[in-house]
NUMARSE-18019 format. One record per atom (N, C-alpha, C): residue number from 1; residue in three letters; atom name; y, z, x negated. Coordinates in nm, 2 decimals. Layout:
<lotors>
+-----+-----+----+--------+--------+--------+
|   i |  aa | at |     yy |     zz |     xx |
+-----+-----+----+--------+--------+--------+
| NUM | ALA | CA |      Y |      Z |      X |
...
+-----+-----+----+--------+--------+--------+
</lotors>
This chain:
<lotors>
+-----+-----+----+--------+--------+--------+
|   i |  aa | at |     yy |     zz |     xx |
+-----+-----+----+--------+--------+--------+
|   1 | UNK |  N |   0.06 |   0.77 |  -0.16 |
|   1 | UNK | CA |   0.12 |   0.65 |  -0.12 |
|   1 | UNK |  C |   0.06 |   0.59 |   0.01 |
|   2 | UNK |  N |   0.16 |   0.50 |   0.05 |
|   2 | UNK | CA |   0.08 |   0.44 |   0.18 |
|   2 | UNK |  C |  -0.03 |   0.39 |   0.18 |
|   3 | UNK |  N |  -0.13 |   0.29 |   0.26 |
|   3 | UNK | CA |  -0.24 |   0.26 |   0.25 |
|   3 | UNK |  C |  -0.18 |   0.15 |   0.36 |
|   4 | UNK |  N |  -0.21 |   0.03 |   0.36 |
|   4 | UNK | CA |  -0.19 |  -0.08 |   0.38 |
|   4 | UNK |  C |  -0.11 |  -0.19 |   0.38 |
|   5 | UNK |  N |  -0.11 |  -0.29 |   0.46 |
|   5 | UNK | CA |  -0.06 |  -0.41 |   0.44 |
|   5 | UNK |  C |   0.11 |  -0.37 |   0.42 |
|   6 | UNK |  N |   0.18 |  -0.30 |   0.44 |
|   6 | UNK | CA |   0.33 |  -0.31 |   0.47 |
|   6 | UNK |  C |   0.37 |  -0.17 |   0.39 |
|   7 | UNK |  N |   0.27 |  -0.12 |   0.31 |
|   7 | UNK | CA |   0.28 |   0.00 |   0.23 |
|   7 | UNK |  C |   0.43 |   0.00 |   0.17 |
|   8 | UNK |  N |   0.54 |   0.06 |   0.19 |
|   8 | UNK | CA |   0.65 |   0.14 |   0.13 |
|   8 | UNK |  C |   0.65 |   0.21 |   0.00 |
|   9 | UNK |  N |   0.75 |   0.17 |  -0.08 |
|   9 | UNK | CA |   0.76 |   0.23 |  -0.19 |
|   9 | UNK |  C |   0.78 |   0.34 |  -0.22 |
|  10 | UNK |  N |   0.73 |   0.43 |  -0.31 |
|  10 | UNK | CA |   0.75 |   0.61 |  -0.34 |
|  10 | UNK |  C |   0.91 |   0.60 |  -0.33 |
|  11 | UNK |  N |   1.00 |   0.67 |  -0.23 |
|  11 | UNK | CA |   1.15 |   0.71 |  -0.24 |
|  11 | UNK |  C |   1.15 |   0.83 |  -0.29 |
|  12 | UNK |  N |   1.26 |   0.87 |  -0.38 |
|  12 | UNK | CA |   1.28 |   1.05 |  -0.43 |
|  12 | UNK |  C |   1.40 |   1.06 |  -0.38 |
|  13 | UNK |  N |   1.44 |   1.20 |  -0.40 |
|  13 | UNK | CA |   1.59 |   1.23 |  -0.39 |
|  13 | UNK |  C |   1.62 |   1.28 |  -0.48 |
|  14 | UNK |  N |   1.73 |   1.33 |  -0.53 |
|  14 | UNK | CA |   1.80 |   1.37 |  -0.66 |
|  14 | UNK |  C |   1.73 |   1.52 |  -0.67 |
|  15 | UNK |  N |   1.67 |   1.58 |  -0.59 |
|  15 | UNK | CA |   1.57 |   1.69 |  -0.60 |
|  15 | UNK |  C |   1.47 |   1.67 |  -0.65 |
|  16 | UNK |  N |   1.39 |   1.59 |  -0.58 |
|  16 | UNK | CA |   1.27 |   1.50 |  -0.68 |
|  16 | UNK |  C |   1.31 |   1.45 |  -0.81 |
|  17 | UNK |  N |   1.34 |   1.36 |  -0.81 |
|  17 | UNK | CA |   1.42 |   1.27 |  -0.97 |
|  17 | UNK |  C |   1.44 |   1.38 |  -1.08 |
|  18 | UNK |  N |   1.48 |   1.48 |  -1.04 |
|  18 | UNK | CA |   1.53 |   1.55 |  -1.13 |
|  18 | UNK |  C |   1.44 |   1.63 |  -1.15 |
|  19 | UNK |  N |   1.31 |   1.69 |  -1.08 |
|  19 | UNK | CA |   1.20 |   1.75 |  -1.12 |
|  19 | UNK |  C |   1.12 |   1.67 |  -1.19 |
|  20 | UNK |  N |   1.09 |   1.58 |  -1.14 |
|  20 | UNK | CA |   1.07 |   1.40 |  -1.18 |
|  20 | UNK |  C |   1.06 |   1.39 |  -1.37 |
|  21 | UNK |  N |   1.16 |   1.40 |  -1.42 |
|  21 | UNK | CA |   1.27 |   1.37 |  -1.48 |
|  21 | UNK |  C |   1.29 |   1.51 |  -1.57 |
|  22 | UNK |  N |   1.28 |   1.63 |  -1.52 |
|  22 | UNK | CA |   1.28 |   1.78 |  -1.58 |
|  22 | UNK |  C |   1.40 |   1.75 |  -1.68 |
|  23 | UNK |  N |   1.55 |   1.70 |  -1.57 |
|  23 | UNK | CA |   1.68 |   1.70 |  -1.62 |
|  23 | UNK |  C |   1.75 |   1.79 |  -1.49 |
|  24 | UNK |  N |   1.86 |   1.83 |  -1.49 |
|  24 | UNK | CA |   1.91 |   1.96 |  -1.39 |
|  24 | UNK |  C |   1.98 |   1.80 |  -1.30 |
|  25 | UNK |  N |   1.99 |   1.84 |  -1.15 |
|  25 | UNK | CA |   2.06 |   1.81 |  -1.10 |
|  25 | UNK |  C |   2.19 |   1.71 |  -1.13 |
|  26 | UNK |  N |   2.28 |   1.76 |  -1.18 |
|  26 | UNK | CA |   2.41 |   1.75 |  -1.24 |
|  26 | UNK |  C |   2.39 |   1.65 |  -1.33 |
|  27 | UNK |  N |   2.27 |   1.64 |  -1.40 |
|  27 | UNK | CA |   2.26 |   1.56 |  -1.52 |
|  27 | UNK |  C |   2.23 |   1.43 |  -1.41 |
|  28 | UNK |  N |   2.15 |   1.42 |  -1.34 |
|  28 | UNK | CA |   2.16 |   1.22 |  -1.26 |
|  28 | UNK |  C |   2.27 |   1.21 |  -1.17 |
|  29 | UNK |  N |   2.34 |   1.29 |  -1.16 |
|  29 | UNK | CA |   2.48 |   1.29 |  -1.09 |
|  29 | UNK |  C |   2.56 |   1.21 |  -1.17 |
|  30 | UNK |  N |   2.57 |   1.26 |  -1.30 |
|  30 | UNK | CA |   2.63 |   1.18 |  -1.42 |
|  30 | UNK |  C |   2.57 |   1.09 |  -1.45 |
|  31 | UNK |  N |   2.46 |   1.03 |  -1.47 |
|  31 | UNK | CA |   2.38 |   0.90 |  -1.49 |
|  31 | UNK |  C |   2.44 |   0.78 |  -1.37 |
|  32 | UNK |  N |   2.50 |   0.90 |  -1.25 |
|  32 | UNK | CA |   2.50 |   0.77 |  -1.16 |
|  32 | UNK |  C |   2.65 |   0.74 |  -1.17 |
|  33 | UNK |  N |   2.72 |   0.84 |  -1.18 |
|  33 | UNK | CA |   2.87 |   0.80 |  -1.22 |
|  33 | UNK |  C |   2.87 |   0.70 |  -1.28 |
|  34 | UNK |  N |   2.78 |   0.72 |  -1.44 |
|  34 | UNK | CA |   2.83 |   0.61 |  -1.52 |
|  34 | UNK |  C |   2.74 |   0.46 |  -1.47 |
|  35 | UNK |  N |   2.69 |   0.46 |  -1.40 |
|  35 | UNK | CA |   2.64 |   0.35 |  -1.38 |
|  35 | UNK |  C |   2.48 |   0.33 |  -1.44 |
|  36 | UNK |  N |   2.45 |   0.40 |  -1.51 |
|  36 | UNK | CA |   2.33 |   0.41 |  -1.58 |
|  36 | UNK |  C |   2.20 |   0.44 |  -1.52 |
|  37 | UNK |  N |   2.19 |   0.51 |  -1.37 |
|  37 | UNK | CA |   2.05 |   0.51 |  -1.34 |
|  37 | UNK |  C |   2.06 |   0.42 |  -1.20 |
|  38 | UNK |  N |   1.92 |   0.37 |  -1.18 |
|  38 | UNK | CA |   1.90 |   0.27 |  -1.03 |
|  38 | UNK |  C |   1.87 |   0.34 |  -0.91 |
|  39 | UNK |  N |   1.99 |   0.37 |  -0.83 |
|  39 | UNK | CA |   1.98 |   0.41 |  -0.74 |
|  39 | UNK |  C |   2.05 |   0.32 |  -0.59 |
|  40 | UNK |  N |   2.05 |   0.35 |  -0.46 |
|  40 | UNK | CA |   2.11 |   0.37 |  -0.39 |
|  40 | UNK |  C |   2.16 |   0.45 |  -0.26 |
|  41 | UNK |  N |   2.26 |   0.46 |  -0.21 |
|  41 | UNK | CA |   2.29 |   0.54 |  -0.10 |
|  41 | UNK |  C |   2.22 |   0.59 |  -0.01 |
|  42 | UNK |  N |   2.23 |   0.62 |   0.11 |
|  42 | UNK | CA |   2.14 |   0.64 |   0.26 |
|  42 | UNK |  C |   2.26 |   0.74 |   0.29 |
|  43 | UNK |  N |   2.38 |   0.70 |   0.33 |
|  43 | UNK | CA |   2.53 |   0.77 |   0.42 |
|  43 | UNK |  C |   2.53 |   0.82 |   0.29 |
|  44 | UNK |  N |   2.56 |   0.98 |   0.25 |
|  44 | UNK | CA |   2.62 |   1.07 |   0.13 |
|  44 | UNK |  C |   2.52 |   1.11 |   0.04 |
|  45 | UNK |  N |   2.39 |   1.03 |   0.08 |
|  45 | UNK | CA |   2.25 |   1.08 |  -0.06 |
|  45 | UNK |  C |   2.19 |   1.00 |  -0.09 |
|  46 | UNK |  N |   2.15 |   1.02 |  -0.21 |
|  46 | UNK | CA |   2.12 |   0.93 |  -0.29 |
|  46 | UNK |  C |   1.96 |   0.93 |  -0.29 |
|  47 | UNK |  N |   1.92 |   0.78 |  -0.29 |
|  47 | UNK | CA |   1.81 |   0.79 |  -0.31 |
|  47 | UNK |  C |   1.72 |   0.70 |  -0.42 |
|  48 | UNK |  N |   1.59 |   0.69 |  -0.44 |
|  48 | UNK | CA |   1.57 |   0.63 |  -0.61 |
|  48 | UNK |  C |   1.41 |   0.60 |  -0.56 |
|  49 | UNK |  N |   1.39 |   0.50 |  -0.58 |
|  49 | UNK | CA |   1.29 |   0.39 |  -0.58 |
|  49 | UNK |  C |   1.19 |   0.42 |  -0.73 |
|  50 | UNK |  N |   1.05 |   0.53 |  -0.67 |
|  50 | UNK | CA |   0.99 |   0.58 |  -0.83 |
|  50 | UNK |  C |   0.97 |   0.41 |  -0.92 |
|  51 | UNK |  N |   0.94 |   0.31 |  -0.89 |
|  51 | UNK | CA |   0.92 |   0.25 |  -0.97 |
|  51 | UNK |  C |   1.00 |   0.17 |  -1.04 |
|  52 | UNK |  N |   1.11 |   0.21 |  -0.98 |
|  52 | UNK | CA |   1.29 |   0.17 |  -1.04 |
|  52 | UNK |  C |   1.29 |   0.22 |  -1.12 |
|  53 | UNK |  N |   1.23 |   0.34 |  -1.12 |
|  53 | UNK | CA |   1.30 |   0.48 |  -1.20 |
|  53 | UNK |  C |   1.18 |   0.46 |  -1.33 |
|  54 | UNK |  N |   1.08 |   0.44 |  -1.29 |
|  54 | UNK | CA |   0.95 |   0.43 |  -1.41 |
|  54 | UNK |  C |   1.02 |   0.29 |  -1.50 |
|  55 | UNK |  N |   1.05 |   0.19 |  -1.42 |
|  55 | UNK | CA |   1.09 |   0.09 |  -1.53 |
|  55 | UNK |  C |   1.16 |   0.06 |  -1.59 |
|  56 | UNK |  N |   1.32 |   0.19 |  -1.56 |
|  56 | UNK | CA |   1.44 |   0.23 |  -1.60 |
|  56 | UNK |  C |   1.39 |   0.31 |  -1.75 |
|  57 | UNK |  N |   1.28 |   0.42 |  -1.73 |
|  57 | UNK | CA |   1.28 |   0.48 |  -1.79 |
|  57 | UNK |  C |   1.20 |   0.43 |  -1.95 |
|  58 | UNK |  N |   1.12 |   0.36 |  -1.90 |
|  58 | UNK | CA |   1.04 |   0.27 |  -2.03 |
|  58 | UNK |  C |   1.16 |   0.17 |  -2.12 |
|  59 | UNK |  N |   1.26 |   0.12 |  -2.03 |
|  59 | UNK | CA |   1.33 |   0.04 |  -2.08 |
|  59 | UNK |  C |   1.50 |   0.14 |  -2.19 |
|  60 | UNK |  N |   1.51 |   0.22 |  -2.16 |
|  60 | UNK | CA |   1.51 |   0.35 |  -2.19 |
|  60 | UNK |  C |   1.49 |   0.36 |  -2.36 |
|  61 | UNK |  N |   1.34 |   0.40 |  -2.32 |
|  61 | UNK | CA |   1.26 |   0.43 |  -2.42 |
|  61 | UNK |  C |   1.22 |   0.33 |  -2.52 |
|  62 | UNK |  N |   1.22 |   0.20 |  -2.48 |
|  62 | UNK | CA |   1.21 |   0.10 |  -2.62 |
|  62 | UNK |  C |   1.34 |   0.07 |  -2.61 |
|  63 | UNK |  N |   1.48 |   0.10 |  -2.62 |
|  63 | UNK | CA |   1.58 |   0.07 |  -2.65 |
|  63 | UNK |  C |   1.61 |   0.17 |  -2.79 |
|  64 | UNK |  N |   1.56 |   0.33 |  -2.72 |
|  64 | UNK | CA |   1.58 |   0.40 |  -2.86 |
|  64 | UNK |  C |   1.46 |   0.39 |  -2.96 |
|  65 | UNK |  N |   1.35 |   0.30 |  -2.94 |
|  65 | UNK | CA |   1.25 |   0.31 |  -3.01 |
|  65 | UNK |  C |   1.29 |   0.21 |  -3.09 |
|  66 | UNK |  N |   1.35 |   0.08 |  -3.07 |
|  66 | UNK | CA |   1.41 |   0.00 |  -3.17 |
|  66 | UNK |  C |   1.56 |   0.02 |  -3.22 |
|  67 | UNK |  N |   1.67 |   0.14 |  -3.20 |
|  67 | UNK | CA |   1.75 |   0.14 |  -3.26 |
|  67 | UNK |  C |   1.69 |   0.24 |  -3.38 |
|  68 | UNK |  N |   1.57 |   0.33 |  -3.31 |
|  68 | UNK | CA |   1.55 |   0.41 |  -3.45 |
|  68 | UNK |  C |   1.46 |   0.32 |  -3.53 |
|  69 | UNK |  N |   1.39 |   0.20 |  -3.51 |
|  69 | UNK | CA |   1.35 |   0.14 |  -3.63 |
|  69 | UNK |  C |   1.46 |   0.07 |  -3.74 |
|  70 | UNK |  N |   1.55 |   0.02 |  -3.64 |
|  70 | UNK | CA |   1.65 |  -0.07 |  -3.69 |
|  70 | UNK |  C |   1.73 |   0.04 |  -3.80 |
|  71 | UNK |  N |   1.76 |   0.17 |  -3.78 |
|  71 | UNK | CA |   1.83 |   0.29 |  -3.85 |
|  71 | UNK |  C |   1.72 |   0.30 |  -3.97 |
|  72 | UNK |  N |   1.59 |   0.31 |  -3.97 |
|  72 | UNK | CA |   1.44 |   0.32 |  -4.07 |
|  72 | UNK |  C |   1.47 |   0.25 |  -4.16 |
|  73 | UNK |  N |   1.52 |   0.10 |  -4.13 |
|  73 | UNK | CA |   1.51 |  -0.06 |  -4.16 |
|  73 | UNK |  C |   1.63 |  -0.04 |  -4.29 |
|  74 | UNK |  N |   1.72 |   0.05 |  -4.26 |
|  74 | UNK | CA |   1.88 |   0.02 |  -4.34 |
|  74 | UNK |  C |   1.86 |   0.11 |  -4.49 |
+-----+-----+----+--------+--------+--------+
</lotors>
């Protein structure tokens, strides 16, 4: 990462993300279709802000962590 005052955020591309991620390609193609992952353009490529993507993914993760308690619960 950068080192100072004006330091830039980690950017990926759907190459990264998806190694990132150890989902194929095609699978964040569809995340973006549906609306589901945080990205944006730069002309025809997509690009993804890692700590978008870290906070997407936690939020993610305690969504199914309380629908499977809530399913425990019944």
């Amino acid at each position: 990462m950068a080192e100072g005052k004006y330091a830039l955020p980690r950017v990926m591309t759907v190459r990264e993300l998806s190694a990132y991620l150890r989902v194929h390609p095609s699978t964040v193609y569809k995340l973006l279709r549906r609306g589901e992952l945080p990205g944006f353009r730069i002309g025809t490529d997509w690009r993804f802000n890692a700590e978008a993507i870290d906070k997407w993914c936690l939020e993610r993760n305690s969504r199914t962590d309380e629908s499977a308690e809530d399913s425990d619960s019944k």
